[in-house]
MMTF fields as JSON, N, C-alpha, C and O atoms, coordinates in Angstrom:
{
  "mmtfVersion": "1.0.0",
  "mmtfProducer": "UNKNOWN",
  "numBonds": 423,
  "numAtoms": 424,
  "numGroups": 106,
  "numChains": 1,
  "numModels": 1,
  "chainsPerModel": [1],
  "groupsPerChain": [106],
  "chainIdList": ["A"],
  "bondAtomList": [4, 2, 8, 6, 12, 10, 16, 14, 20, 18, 24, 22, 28, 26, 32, 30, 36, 34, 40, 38, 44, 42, 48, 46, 52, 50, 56, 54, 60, 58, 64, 62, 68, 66, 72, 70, 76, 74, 80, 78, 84, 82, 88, 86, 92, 90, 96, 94, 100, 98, 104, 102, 108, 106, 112, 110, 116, 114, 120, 118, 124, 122, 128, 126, 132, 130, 136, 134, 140, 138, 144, 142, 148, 146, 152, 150, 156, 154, 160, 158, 164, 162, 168, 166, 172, 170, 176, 174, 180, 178, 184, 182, 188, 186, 192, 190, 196, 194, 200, 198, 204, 202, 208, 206, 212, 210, 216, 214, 220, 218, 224, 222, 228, 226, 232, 230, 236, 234, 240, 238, 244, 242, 248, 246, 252, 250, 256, 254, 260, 258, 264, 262, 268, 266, 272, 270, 276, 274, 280, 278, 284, 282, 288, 286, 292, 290, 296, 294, 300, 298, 304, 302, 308, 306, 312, 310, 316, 314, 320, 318, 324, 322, 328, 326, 332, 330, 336, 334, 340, 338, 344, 342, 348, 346, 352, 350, 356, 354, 360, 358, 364, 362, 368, 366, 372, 370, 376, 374, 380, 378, 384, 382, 388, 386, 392, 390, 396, 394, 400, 398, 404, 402, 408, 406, 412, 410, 416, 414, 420, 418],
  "bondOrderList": [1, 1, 1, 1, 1, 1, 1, 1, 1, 1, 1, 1, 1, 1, 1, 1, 1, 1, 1, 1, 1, 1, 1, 1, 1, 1, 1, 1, 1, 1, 1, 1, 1, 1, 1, 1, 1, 1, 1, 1, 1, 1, 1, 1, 1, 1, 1, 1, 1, 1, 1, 1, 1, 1, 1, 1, 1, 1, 1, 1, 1, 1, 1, 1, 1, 1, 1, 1, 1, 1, 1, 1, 1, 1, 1, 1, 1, 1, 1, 1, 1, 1, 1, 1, 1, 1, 1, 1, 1, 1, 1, 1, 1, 1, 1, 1, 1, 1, 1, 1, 1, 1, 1, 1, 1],
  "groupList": [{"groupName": "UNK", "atomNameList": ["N", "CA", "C", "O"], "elementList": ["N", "C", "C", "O"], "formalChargeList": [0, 0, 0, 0], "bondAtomList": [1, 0, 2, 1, 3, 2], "bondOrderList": [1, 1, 2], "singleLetterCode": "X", "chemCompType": "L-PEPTIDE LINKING"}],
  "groupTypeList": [0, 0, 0, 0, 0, 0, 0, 0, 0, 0, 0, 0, 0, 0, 0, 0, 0, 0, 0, 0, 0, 0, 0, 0, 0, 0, 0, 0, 0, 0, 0, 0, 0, 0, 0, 0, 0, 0, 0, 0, 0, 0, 0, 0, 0, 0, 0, 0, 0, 0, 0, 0, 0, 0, 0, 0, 0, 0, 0, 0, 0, 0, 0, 0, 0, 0, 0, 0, 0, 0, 0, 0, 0, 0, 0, 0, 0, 0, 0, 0, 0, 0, 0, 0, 0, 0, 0, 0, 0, 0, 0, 0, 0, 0, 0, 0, 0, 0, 0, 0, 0, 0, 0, 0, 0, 0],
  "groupIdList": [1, 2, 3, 4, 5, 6, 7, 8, 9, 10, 11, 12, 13, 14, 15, 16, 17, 18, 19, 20, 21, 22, 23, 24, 25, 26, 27, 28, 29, 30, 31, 32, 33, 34, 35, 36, 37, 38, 39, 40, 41, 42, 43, 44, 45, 46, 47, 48, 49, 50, 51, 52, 53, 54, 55, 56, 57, 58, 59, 60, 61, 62, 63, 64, 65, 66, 67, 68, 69, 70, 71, 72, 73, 74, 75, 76, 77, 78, 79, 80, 81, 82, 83, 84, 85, 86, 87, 88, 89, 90, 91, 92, 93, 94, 95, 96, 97, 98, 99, 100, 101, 102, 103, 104, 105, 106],
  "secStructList": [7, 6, 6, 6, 6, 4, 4, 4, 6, 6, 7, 7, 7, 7, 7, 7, 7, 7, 7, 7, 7, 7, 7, 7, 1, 1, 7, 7, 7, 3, 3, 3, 3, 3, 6, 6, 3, 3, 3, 3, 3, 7, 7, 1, 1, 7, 2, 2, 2, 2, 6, 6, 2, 2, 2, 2, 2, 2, 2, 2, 2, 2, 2, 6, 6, 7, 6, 6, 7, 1, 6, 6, 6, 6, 1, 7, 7, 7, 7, 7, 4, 4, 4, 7, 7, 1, 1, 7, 7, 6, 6, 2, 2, 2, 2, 2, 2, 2, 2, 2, 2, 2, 2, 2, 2, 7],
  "xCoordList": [13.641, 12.631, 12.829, 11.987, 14.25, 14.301, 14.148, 13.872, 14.325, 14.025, 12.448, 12.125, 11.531, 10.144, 9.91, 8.767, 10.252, 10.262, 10.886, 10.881, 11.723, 12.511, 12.338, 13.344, 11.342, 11.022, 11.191, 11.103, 11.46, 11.921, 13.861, 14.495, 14.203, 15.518, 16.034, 17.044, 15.649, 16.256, 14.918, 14.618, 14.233, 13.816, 14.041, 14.146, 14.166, 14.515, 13.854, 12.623, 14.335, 13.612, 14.093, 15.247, 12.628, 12.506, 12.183, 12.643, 11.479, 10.821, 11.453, 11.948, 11.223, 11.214, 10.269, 10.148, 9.872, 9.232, 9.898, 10.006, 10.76, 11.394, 10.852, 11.002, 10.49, 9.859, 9.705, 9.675, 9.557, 8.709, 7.255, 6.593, 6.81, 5.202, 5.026, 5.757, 3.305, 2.534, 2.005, 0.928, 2.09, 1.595, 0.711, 1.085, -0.281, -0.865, -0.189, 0.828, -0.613, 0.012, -1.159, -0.667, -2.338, -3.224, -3.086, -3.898, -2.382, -2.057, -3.399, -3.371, -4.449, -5.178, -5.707, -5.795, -5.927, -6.626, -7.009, -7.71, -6.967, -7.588, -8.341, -7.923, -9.508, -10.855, -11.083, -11.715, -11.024, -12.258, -11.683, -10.783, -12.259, -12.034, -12.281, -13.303, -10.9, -10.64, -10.533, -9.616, -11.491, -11.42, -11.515, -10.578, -11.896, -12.099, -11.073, -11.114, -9.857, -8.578, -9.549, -9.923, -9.72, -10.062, -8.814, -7.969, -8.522, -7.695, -8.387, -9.595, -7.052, -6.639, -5.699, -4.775, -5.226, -3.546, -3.577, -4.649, -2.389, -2.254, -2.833, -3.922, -2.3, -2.219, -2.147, -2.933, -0.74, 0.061, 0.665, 0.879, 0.964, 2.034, 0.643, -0.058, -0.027, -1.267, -1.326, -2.342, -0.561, -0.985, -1.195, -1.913, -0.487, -1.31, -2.642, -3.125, -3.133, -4.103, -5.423, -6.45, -4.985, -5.883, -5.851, -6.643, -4.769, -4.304, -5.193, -5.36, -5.723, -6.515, -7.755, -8.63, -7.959, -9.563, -10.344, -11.423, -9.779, -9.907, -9.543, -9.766, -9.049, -8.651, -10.082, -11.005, -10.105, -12.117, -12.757, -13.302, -12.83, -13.731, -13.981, -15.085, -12.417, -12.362, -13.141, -13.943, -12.864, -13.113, -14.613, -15.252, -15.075, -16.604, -17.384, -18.408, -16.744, -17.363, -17.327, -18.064, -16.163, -16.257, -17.03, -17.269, -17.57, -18.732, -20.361, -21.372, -20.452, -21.695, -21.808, -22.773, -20.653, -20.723, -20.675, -20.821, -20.51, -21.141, -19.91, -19.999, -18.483, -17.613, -17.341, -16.256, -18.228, -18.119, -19.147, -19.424, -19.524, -19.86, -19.212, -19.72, -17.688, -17.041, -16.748, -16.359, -16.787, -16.299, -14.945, -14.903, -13.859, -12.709, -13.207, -13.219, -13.564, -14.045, -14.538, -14.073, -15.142, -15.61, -13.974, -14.159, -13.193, -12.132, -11.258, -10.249, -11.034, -10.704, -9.225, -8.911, -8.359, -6.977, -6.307, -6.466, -5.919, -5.24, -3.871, -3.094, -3.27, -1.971, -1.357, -1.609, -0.44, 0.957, 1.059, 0.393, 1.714, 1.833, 2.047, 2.35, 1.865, 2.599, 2.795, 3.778, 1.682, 1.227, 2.655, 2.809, 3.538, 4.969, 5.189, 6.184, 3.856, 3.937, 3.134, 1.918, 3.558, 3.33, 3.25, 3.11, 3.342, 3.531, 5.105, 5.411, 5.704, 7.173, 7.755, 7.834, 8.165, 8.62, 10.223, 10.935, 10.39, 11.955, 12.141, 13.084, 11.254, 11.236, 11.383, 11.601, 11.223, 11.102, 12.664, 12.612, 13.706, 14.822, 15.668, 16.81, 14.723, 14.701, 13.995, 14.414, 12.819, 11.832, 12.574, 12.594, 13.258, 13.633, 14.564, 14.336, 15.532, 16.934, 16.109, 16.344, 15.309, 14.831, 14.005, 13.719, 13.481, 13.328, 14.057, 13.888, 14.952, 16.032, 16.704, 17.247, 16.51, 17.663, 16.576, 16.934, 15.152, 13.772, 14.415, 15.044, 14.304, 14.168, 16.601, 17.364, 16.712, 18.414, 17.876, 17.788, 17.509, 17.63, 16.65, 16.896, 15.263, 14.545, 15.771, 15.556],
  "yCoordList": [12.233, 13.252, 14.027, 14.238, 14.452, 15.512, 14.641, 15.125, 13.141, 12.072, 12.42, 12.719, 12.256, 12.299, 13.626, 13.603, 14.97, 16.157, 17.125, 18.031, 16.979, 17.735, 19.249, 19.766, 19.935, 21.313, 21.633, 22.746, 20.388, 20.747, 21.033, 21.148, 21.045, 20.961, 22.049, 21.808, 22.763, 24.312, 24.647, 25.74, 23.103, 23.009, 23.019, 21.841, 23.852, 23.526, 21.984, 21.968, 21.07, 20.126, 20.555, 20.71, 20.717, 21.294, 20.028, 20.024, 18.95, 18.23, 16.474, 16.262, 15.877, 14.074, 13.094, 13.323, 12.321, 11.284, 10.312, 10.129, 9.097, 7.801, 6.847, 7.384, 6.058, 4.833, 3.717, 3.305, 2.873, 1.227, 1.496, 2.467, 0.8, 0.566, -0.616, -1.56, -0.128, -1.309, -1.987, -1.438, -3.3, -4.119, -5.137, -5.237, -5.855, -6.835, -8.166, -8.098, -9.017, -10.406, -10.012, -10.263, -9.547, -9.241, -8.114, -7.884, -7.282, -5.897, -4.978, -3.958, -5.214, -4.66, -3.922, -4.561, -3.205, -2.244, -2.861, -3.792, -2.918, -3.865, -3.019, -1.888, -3.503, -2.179, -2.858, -3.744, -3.209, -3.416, -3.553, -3.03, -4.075, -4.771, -5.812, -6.48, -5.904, -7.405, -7.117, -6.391, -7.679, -7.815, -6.258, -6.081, -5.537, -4.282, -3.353, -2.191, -3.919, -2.603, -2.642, -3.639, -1.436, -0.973, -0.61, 0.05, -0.923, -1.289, -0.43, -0.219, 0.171, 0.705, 0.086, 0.57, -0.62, -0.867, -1.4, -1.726, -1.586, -2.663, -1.612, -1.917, -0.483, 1.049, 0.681, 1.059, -0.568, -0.395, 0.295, 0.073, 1.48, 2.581, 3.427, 2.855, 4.141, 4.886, 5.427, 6.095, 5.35, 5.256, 7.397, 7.832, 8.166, 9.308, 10.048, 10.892, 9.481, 9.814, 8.768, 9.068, 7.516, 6.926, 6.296, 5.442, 6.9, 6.51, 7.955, 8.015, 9.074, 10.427, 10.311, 10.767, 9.691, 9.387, 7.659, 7.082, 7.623, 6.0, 6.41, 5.58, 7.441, 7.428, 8.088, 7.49, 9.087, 9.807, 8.881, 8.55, 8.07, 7.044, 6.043, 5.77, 5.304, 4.163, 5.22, 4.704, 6.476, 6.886, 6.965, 6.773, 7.294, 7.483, 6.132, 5.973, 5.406, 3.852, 3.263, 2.369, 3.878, 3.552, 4.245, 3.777, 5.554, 6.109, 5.501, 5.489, 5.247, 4.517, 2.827, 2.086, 2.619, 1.078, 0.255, -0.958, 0.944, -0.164, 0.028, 0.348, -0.098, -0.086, -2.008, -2.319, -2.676, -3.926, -3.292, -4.015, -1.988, -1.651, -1.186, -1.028, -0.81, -0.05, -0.964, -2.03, -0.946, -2.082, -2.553, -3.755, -2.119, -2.613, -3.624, -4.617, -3.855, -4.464, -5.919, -7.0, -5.889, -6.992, -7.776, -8.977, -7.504, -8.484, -8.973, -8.291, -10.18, -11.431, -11.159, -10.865, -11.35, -11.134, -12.737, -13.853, -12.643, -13.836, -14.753, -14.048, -15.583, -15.751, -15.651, -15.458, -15.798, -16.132, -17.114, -18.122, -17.098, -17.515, -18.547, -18.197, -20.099, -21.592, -21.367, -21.843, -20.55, -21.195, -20.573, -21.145, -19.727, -19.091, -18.518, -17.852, -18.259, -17.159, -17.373, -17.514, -17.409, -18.361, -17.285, -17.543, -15.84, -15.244, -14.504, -13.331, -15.313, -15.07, -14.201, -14.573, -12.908, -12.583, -12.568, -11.597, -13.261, -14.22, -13.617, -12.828, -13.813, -13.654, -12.073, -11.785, -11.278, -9.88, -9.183, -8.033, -9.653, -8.995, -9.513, -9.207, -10.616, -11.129, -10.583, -10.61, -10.108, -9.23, -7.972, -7.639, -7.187, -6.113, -6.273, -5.854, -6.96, -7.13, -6.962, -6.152, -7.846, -8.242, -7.133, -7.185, -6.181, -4.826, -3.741, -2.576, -4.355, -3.581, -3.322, -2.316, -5.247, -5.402, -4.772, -3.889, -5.23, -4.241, -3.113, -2.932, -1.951, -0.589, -0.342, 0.617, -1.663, -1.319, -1.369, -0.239, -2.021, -2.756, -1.671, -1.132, -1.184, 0.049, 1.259, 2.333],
  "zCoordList": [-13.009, -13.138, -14.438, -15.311, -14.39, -15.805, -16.916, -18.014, -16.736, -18.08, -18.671, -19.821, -17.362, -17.792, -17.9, -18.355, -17.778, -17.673, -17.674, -16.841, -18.997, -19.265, -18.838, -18.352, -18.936, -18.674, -17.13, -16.611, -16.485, -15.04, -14.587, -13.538, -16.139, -15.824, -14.854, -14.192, -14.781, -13.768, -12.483, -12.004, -12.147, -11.253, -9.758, -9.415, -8.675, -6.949, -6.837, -6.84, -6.767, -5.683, -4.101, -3.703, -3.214, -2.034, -1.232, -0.09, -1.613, -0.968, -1.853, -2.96, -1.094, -2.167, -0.952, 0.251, -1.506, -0.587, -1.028, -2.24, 0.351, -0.195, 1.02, 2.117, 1.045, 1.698, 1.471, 0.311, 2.604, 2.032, 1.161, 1.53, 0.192, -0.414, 0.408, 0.705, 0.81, 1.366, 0.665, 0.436, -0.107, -1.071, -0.263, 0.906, -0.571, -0.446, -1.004, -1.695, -0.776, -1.844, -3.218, -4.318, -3.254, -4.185, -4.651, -5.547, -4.42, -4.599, -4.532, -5.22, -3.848, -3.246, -2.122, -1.074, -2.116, -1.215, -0.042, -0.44, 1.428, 2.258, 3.177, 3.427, 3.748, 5.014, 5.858, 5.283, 7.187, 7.914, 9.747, 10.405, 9.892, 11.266, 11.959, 12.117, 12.488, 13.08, 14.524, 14.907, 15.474, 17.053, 17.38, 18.159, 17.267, 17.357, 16.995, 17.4, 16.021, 15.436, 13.839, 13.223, 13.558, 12.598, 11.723, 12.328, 10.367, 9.162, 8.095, 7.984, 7.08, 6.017, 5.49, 6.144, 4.801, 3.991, 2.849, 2.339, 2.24, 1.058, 0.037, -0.447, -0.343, -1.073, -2.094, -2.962, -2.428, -3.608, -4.616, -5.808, -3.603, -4.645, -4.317, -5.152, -3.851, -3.761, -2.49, -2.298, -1.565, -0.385, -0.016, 0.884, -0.843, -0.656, -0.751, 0.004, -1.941, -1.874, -1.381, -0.771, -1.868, -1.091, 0.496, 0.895, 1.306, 2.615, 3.292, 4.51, 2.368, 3.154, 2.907, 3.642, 1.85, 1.229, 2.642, 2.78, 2.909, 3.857, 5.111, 5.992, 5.45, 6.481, 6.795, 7.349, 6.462, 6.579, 6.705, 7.757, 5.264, 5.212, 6.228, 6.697, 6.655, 8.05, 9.306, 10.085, 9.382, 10.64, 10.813, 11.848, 9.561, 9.443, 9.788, 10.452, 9.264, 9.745, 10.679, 11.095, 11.222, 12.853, 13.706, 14.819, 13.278, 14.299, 13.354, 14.057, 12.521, 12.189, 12.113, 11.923, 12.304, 12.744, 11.125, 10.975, 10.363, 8.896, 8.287, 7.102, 8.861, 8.289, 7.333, 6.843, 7.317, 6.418, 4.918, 3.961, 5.034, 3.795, 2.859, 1.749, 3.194, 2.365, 1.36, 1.837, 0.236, -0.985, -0.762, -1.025, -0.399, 0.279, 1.032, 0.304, 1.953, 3.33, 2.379, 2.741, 1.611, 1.227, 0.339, 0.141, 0.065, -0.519, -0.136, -0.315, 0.5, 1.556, 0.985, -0.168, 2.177, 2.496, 1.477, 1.973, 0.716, 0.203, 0.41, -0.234, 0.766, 0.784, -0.14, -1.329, 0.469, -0.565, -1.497, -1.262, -2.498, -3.631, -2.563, -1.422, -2.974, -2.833, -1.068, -0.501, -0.277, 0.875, 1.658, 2.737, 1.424, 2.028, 2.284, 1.999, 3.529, 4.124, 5.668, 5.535, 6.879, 8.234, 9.187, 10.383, 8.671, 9.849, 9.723, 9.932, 9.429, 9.368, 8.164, 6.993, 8.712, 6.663, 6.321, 6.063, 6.362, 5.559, 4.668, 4.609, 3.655, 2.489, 1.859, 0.683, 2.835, 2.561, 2.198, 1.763, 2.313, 1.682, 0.879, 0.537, 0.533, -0.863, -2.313, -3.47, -1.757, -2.075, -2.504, -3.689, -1.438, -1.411, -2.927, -4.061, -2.431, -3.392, -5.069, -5.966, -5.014, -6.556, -6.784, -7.981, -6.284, -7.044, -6.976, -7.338, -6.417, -6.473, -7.473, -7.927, -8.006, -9.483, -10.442, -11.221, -10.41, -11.297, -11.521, -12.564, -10.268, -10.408, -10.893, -11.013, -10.963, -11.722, -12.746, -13.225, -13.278, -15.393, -15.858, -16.937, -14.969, -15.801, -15.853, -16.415]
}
């Protein structure tokens, strides 16, 4: 923080947010509904402000019914790179590790 903002050097931090990010394989935004569960996810690093802006929005569409209008809603869920992905996520703390080593070397 004090790297990008130095003028915060004699700053209180009171608060921090640390969590999983919800990514897509497209890193896109995802809307709609499947079998009657109505969906928000796939933020990609966004999920504050656009997890409150959608959440209105999903709810609104669920009392007018035209929740396949939201422009989200229209962009089809994609797989995984090379088809490696079944349901099963294996692959996820593999995932983890390697931005791990990312967020080392930045």
């Amino acid at each position: 923080m004090i790297a990008v903002y130095p003028q915060l050097k004699n700053s209180k931090v009171e608060f921090m947010w640390g969590g999983t990010l919800d990514f897509a394989f497209d890193q896109m935004t995802h809307v709609g509904e499947d079998d009657g569960i109505f969906y928000a996810l796939g933020y990609a690093g966004h999920g504050v402000a656009m997890a409150s802006h959608l959440g209105k929005t999903v709810a609104q569409a669920m009392i007018a019914g035209n929740i396949h209008e939201n422009p989200f809603a229209k962009i089809k869920f994609p797989n995984a790179p090379l088809n490696l992905y079944n349901g099963n996520t294996w692959f996820l703390p593999f995932a983890g590790a390697w931005h791990k080593i990312l967020d080392w070397i930045e």
